[in-house]
C-alpha positions as CSV (number, residue, x, y, z in Angstrom):
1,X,-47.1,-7.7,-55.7
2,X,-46.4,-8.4,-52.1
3,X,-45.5,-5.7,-49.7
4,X,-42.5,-6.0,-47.5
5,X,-41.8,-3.7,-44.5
6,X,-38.5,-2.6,-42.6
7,X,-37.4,0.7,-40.9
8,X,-38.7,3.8,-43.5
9,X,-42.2,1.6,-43.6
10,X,-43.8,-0.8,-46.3
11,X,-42.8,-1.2,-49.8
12,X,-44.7,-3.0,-52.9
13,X,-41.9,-5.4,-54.3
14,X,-42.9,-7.2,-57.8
15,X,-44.0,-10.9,-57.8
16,X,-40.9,-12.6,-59.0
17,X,-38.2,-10.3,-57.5
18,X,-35.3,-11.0,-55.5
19,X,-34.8,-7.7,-54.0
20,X,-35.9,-6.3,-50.3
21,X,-37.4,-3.2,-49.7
22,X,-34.8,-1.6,-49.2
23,X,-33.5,-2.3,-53.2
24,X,-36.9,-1.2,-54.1
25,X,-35.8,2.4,-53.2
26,X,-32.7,3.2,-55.6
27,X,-32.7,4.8,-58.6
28,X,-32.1,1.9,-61.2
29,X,-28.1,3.7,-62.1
30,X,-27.4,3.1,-58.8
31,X,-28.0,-0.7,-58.7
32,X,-26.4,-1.0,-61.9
33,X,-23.0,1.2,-60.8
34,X,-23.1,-1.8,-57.6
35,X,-23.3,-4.4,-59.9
36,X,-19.6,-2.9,-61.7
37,X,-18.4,-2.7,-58.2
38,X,-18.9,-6.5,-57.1
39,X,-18.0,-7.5,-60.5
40,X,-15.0,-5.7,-60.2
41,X,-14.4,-7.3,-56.8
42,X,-14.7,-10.8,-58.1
43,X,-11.9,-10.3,-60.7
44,X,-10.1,-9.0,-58.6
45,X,-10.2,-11.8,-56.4
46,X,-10.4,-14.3,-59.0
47,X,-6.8,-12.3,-60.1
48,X,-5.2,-12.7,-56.7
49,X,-6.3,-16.3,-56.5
50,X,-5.2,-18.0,-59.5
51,X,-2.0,-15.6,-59.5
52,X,-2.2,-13.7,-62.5
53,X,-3.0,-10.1,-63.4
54,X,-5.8,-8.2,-63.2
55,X,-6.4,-8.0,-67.1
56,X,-5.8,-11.5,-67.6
57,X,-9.0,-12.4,-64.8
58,X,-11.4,-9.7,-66.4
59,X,-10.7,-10.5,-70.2
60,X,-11.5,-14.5,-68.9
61,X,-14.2,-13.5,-67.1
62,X,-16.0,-12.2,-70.4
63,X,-17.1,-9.2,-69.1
64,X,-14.8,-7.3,-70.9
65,X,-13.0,-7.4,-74.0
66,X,-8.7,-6.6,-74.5
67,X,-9.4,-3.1,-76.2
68,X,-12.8,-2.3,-73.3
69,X,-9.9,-3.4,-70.8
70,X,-7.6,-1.1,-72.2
71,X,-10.0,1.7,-72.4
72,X,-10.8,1.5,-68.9
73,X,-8.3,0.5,-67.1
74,X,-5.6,3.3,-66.9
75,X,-2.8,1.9,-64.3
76,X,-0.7,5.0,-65.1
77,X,-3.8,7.4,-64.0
78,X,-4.0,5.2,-60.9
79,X,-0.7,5.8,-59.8
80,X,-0.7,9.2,-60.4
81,X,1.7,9.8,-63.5
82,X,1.9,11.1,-66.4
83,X,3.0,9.3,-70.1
84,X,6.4,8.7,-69.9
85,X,7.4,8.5,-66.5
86,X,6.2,4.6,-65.7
């Protein structure tokens, strides 16, 4: 374990881990919810830049399937309507 130190003060970090101190410190849900966030970052990004749609970039990215896309993703609860009015 080597110690690494930054503003709150020294923290162990495992041999082997690419994380700062500062990672050390949150809860493991929180690192994960993160994770979702860049991931969906990147898809989105990937979407805009080979021009196509947002489902299309995630289902190709194999993170998710059609139906955990569909699930998910909710466009009409995004915009604010209700079924029927799109």
């Amino acid at each position: 374990m080597k110690v690494e130190t930054d503003s709150l003060g020294a923290s162990g970090i495992e041999n082997g881990r690419h994380s700062g101190p500062q990672t050390g410190r949150f809860p493991p849900g929180l690192i994960c919810a993160v994770g979702r966030q860049k991931w969906a970052a990147a898809a989105a990004n990937a979407a805009l830049a080979e021009g196509v749609t947002l489902r299309k970039a995630a289902i190709a990215s194999g993170f998710v399937t059609a139906a955990e896309f569909g699930r998910w993703m909710r466009p009409e609860e995004r915009l604010g309507l209700r079924a029927g009015e799109a």
